[in-house]
PAZAPA-4460 file (N, C-alpha, C; in steps of 0.05 Angstrom, whole numbers, plus 32768, in hexadecimal, padded with zeros to 4 digits):
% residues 68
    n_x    n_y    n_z   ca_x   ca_y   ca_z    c_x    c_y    c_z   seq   type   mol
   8459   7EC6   8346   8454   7EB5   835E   8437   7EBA   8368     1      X     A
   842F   7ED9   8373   8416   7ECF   8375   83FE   7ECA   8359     2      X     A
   8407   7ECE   8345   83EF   7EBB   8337   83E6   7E9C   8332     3      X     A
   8402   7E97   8347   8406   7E78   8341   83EF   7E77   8362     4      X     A
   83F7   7E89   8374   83E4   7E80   8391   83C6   7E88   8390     5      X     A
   83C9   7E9A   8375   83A4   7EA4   8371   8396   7E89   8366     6      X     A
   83AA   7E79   834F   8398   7E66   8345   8399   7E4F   8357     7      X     A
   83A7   7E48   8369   83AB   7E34   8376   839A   7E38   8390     8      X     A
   838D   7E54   839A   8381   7E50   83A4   8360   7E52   839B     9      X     A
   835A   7E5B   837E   8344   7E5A   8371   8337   7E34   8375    10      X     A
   8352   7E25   836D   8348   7E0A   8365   8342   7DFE   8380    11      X     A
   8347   7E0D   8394   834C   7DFD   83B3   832F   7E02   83BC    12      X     A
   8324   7E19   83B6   830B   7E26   83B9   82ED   7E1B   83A6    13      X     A
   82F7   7E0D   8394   82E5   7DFF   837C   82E7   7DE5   8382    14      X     A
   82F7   7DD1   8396   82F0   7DBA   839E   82D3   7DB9   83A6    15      X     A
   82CA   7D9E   839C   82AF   7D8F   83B0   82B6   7D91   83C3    16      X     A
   8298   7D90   83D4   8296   7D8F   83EE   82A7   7D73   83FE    17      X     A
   8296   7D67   83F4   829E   7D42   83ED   82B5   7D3B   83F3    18      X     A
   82C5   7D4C   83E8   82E5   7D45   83E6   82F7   7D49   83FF    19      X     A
   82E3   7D60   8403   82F2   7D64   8425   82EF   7D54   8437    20      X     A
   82E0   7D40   8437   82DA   7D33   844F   82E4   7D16   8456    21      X     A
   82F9   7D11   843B   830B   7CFA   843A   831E   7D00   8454    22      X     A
   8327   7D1C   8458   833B   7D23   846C   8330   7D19   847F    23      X     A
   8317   7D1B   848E   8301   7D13   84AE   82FE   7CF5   84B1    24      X     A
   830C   7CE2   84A6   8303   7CCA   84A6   8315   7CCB   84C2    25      X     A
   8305   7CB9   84D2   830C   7CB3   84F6   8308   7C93   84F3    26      X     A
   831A   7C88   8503   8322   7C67   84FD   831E   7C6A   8523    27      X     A
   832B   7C75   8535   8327   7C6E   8550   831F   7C86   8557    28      X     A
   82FE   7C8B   8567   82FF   7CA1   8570   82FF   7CA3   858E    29      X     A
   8312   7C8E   8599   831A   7C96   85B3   8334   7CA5   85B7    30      X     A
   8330   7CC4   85B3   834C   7CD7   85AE   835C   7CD2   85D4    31      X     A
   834C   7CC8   85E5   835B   7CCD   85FA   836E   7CBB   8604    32      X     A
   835E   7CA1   85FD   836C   7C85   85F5   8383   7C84   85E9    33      X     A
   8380   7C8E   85CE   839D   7C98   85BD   83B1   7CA9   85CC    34      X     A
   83AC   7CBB   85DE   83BB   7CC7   85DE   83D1   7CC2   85FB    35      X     A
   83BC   7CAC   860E   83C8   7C98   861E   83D4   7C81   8619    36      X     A
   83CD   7C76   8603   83DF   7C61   85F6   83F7   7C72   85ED    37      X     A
   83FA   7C88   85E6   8410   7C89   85D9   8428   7C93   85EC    38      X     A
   841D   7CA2   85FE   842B   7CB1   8610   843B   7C9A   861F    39      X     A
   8427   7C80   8627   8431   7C6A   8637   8449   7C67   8627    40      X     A
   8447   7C59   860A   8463   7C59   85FC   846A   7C5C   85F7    41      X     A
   846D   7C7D   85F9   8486   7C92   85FF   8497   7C90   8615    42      X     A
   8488   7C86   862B   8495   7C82   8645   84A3   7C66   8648    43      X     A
   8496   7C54   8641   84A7   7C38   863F   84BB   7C38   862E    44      X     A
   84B8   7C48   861D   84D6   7C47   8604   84EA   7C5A   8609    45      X     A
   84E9   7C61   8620   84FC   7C6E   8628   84FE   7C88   861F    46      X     A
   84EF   7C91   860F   84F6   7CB0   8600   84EC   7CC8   8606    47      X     A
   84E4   7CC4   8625   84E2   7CD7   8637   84F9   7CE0   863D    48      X     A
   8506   7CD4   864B   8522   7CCD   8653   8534   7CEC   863C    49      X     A
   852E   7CDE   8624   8538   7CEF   8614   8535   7D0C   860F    50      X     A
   851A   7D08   860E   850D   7D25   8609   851B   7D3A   862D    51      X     A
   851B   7D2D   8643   8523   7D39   8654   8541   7D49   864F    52      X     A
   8550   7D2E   864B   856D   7D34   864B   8570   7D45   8637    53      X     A
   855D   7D4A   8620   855B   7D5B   860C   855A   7D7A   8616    54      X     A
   8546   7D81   861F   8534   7D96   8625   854D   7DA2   863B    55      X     A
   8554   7D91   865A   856C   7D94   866A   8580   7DA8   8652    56      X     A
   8591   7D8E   863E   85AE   7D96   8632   85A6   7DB3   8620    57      X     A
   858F   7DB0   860D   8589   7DC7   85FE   8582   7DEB   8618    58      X     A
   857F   7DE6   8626   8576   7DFB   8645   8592   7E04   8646    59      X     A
   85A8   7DF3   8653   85C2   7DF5   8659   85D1   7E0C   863D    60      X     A
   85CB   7DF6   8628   85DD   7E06   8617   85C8   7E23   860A    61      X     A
   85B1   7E26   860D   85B0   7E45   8608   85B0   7E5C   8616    62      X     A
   85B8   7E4E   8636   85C0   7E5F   8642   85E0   7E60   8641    63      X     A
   85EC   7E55   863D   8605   7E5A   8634   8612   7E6E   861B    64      X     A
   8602   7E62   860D   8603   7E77   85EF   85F5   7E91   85F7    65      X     A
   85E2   7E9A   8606   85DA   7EAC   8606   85E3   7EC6   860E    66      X     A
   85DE   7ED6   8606   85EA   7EF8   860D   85DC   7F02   8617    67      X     A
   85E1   7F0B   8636   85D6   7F1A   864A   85C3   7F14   8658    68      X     A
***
């Protein structure tokens, strides 16, 4: 097993530069924008709602299960 992570990390280390930079491509770079558009429709779709009643029921029950 690790000779399989020595070579796998030899070949990861021998990439072009070049190649890395396919990952950086940015299509909108308004990150704050994004992150208010999305939050808004989180909140219109109701799945606030959820995540509450979530967070609430999961609270309840590990204090229930819990010891001491």
């Amino acid at each position: 097993m690790n000779y399989i992570s020595d070579v796998i990390s030899q070949l990861v280390w021998q990439l072009p530069v070049n190649l890395t930079m396919l990952a950086q491509h940015i299509n909108d770079p308004d990150l704050l924008g994004q992150i208010q558009h999305n939050w808004n429709n989180f909140v219109q779709t109701g799945q606030i709602w959820a995540l509450l009643i979530g967070l609430v029921i999961g609270y309840i029950m590990r204090n229930l299960t819990s010891y001491g």
